[in-house]
C-alpha positions in Angstrom: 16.4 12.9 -4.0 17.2 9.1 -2.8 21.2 9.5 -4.3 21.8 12.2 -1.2 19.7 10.6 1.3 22.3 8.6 3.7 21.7 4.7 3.2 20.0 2.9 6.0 20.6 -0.7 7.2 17.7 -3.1 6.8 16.5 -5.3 9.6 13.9 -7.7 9.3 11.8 -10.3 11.1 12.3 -13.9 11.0 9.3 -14.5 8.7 6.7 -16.8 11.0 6.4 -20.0 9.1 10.5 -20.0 9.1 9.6 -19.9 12.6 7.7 -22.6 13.2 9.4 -24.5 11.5 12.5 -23.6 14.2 11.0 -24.9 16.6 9.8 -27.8 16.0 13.6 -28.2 15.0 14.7 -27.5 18.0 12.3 -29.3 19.6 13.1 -32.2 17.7 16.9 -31.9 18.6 16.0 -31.5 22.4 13.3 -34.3 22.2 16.0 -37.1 21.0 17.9 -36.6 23.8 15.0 -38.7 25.6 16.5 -41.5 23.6 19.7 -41.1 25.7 19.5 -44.3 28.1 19.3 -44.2 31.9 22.5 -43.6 33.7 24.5 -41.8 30.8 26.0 -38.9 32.1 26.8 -35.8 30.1 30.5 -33.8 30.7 29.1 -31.5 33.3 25.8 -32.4 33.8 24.2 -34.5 36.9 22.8 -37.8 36.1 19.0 -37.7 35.8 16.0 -39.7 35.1 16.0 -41.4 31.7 14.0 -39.6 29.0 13.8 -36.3 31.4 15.0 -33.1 29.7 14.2 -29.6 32.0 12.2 -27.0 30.8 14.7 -24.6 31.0 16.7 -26.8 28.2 13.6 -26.6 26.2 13.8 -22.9 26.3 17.4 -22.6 25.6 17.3 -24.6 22.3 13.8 -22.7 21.1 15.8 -19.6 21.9 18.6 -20.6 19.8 16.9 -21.6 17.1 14.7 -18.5 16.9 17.7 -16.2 17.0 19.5 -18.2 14.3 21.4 -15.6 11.7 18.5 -15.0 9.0 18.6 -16.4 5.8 20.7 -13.5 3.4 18.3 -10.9 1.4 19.1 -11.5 -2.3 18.0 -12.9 -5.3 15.6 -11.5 -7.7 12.3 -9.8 -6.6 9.5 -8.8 -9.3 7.6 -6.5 -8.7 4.1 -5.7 -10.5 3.5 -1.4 -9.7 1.0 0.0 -10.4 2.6 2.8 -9.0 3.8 5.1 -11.7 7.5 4.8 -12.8 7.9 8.8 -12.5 6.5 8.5 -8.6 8.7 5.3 -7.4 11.6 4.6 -9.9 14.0 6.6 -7.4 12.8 4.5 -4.3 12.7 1.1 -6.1 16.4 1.9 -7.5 17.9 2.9 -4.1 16.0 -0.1 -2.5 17.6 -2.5 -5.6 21.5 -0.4 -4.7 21.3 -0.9 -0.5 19.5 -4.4 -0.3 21.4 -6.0 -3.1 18.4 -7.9 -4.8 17.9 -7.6 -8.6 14.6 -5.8 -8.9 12.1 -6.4 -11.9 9.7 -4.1 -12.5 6.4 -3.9 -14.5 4.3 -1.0 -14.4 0.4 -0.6 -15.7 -2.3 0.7 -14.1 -3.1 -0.9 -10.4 -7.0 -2.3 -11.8 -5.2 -3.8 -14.7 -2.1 -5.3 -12.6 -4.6 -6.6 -10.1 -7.1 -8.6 -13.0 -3.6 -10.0 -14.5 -2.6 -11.2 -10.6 -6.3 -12.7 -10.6 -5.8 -14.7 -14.2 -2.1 -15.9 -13.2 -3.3 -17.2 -9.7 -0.4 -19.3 -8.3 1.7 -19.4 -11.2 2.1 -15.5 -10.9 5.9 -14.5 -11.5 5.3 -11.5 -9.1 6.5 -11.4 -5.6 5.1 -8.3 -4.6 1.9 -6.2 -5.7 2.9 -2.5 -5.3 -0.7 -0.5 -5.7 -1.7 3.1 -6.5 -5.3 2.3 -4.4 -6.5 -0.1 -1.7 -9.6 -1.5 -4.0 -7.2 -3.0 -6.2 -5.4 -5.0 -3.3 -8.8 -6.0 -1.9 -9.5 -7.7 -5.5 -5.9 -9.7 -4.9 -6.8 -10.2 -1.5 -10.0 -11.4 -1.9 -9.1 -13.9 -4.5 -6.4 -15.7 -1.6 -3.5 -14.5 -3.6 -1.5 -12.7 -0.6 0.2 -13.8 2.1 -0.6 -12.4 5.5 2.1 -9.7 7.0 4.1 -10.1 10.2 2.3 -7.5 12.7 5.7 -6.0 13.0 5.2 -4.6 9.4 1.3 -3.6 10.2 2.3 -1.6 13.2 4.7 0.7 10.9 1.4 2.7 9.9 -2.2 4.0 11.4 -4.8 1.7 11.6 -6.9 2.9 8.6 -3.8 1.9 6.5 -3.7 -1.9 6.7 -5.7 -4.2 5.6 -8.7 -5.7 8.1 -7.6 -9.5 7.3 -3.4 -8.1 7.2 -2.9 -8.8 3.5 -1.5 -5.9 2.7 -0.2 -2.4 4.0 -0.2 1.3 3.2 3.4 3.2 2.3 1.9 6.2 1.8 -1.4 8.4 1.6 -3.2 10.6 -1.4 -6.2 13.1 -0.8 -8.4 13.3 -3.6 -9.0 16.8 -4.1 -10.1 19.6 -7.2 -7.3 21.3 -8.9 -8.7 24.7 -10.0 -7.2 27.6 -12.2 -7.1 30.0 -9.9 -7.6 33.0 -13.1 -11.2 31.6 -13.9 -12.8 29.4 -11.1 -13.7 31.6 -7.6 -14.1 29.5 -4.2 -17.5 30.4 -4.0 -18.8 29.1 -6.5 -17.4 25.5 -5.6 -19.4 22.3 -4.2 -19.0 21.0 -0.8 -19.1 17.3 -2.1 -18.5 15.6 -5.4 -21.9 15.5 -6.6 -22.3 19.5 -6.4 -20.2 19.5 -9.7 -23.3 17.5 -11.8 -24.3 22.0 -12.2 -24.9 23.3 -15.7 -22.5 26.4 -14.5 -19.8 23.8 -14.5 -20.3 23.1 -18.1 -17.5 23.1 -20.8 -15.2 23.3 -17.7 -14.5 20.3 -15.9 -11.5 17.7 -16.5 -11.5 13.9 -15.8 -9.1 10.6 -15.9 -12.6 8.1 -15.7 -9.4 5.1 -16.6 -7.6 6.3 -13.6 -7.1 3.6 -10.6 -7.8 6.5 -8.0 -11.3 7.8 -9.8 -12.3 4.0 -10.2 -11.8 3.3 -6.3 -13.6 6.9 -5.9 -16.4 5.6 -7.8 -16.3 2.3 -5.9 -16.6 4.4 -2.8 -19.6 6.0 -4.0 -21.2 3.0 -5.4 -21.4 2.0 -1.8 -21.9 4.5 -0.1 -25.0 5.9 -2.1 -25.4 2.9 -4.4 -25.7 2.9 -8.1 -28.8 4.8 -9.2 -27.7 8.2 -7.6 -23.7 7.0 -8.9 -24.8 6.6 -12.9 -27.0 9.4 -13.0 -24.0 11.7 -11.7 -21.5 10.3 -13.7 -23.8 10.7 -17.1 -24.1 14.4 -15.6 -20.8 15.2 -15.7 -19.7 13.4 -18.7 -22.2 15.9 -20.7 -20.4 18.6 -18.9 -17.1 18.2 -19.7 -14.7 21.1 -21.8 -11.8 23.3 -21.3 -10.1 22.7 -17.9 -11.0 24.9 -15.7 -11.3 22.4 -12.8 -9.6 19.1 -13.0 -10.1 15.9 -10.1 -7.2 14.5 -9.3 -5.2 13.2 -6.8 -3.1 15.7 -4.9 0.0 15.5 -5.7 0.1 16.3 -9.1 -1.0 19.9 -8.5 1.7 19.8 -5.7 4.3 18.9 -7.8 3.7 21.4 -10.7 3.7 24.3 -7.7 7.1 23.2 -6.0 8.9 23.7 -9.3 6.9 26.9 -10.0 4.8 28.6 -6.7 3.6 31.1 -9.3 1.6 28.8 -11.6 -2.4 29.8 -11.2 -3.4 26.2 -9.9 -4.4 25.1 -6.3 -5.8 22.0 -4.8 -9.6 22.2 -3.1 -10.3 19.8 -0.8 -14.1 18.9 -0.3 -15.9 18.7 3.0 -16.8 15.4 2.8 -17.7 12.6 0.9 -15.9 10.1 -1.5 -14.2 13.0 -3.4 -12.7 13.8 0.1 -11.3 10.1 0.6 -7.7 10.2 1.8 -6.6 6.6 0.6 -3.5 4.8 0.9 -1.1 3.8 -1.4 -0.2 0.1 -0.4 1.6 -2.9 -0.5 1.2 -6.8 -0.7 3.0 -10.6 -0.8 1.8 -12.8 -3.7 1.7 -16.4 -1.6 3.4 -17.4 -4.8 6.3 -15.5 -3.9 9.1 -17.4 -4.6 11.5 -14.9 -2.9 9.8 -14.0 0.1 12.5 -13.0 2.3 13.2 -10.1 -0.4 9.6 -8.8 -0.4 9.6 -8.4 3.3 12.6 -6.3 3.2 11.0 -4.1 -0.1 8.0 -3.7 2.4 10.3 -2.8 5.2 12.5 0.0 2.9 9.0 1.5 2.1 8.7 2.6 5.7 12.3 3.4 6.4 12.7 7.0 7.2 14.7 7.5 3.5 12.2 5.9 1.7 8.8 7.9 3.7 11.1 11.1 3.6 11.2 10.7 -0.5 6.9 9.8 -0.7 6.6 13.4 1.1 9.7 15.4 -0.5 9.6 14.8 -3.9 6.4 12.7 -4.4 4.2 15.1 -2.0 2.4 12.3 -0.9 1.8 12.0 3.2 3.9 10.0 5.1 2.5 7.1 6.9 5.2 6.4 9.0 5.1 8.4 12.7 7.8 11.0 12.8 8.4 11.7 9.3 7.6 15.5 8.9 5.0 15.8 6.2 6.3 18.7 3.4 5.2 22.1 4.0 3.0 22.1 1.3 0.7 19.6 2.5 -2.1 20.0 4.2 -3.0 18.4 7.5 -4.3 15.3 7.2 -6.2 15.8 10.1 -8.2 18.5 8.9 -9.3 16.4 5.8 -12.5 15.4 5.7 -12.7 11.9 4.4 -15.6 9.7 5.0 -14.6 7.4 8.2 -14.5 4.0 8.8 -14.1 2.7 5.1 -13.9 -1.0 4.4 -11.3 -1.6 1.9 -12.1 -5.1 1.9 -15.9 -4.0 0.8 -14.8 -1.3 -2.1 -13.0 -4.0 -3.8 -16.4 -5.7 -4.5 -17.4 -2.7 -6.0 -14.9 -2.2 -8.3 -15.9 -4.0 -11.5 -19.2 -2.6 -10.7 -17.5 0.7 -10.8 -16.0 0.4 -14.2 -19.3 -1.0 -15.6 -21.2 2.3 -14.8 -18.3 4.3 -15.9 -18.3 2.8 -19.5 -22.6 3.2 -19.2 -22.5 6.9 -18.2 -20.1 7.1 -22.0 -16.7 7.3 -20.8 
């Protein structure tokens, strides 16, 4: 739990416009010293040449003005998550107690946050877009909405995590995977990919969340990756099939969760050999330009990769950590030895997405 993890101190980057903007202060403040007329001579300086200032002045004041005490962390920071309140409450609340900002927090579903983010535009009250799935922060990012990270944030996490144009970042990662009752469904008789479970013998006995964020992107992945034919025609296949719940497609946590507060539960997670329904996705983060407290959304950014903070996503979330050197709980698997598709655009899904939710609603969902 975040109340017995030991608070950390947050450190953060001058943000690059701030500067910029230093200096060409400092430049400015150097510069007028041209103005200074021949044959003035300073208290312990050597006459020189009117107008003449050294290069290694130039440095000196740059240097001074880009190591000038960072403006103070505080204010109020809202926060749009589409993050569920059960998964982050803890780590918004210890990030709200260490940092000292008033946090505002409104939850929905990460498609829906992501359309409200589109109709508000500038005028957005959010400063930061906290996302279950990358397709929803392509659909910001692709609309202009987000302001580009520092690279000192982007290098916290693999490559496969950030965003191709540095909009946003991953905080943590989610397998897809099928949660099976362990009393009624043998591994045998499972698919190797997500489209082995459009089979009459899986009829009355599978269990889906077609609304969720994470089966929307999976869709979206799908869409292109096999295009839409081949996507409708298995989603109206499995709609027909649906009943008791004997397998469930989720993403892995949940199962994890129910099994760390009982190991004797008859569930278990199957992962799939490959395809969409084996996408490993991150969880991720972004900067509406909009912001109007920026310097408190870099620091939010920066507590979701502090050790206490990727510690929690693995411990009590059972989410992988993104962050190298933060032992991943025992009862994850390796992500190495998941098989998800390689190489996915983000970017790309995003323009998938409404497309996604159209063929959702036409398969009956």
């Amino acid at each position: 739990m975040l109340s017995t993890i030991n608070k950390v101190n947050l450190k953060f980057e001058v943000n690059m416009n701030k500067k910029y903007i230093l200096v060409l202060v400092a430049l400015t403040m150097v510069l007028s010293a041209c103005t200074t007329t021949a044959g003035e001579r300073g208290p312990a300086g050597e006459q020189g040449p009117a107008g003449e200032v050294s290069q290694e002045e130039i440095e000196a004041a740059v240097n001074a003005a880009l190591t000038e005490q960072e403006a103070e962390v505080s204010g109020t920071l809202v926060i749009y998550s589409g993050r569920k309140e059960s998964l982050v409450s803890e780590i918004i609340a210890e990030f709200e107690s260490t940092s000292g900002v008033t946090v505002e927090v409104r939850y929905a579903k990460s498609a829906e946050l992501a359309g409200t983010l589109t109709l508000e535009g500038a005028i957005s009250p959010a400063d930061v877009f906290f996302s279950q799935d990358p397709v929803s922060l392509g659909i910001v990012a692709k609309e202009g909405l987000f302001e580009r990270l520092p690279a000192d944030i982007l290098d916290n996490v693999p490559g496969w995590a950030v965003d191709k144009n540095n909009y946003w970042v991953g905080t943590s990662g989610r397998s897809r995977a099928l949660v099976v009752d362990t009393r009624d469904v043998q591994d045998s008789e499972l698919p190797n990919d997500i489209y082995g479970l459009a089979d009459e013998k899986f009829r009355n006995r599978l269990g889906l969340a077609p609304t969720n964020s994470s089966f929307i992107a999976m869709v979206a992945c799908m869409v292109e990756l096999d295009g839409e034919e081949k996507v409708l025609e298995w989603l109206t296949t499995i709609n027909g099939l649906g009943g008791e719940l004997d397998i469930g497609m989720i993403n892995h946590y949940y199962t994890l969760r129910v099994l760390a507060e009982n190991g004797n539960e008859p569930i278990k997670n199957v992962y799939l050999d490959e395809g969409c329904g084996a996408r490993v996705m991150p969880a991720g983060v972004g900067i509406l330009s909009s912001s109007q407290n920026k310097p408190a959304a870099l620091a939010f950014i920066e507590f979701l990769h502090s050790k206490a903070a990727q510690e929690t996503f693995t411990n009590t979330v059972y989410e992988f950590p993104l962050v190298t050197g933060i032992e991943p709980n025992a009862l994850l698997p390796d992500i190495n030895s998941l098989n998800s598709p390689s190489n996915l655009n983000w970017s790309a899904l995003s323009l998938w997405q409404e497309k996604a939710v159209e063929l959702i609603a036409q398969a009956g969902f």
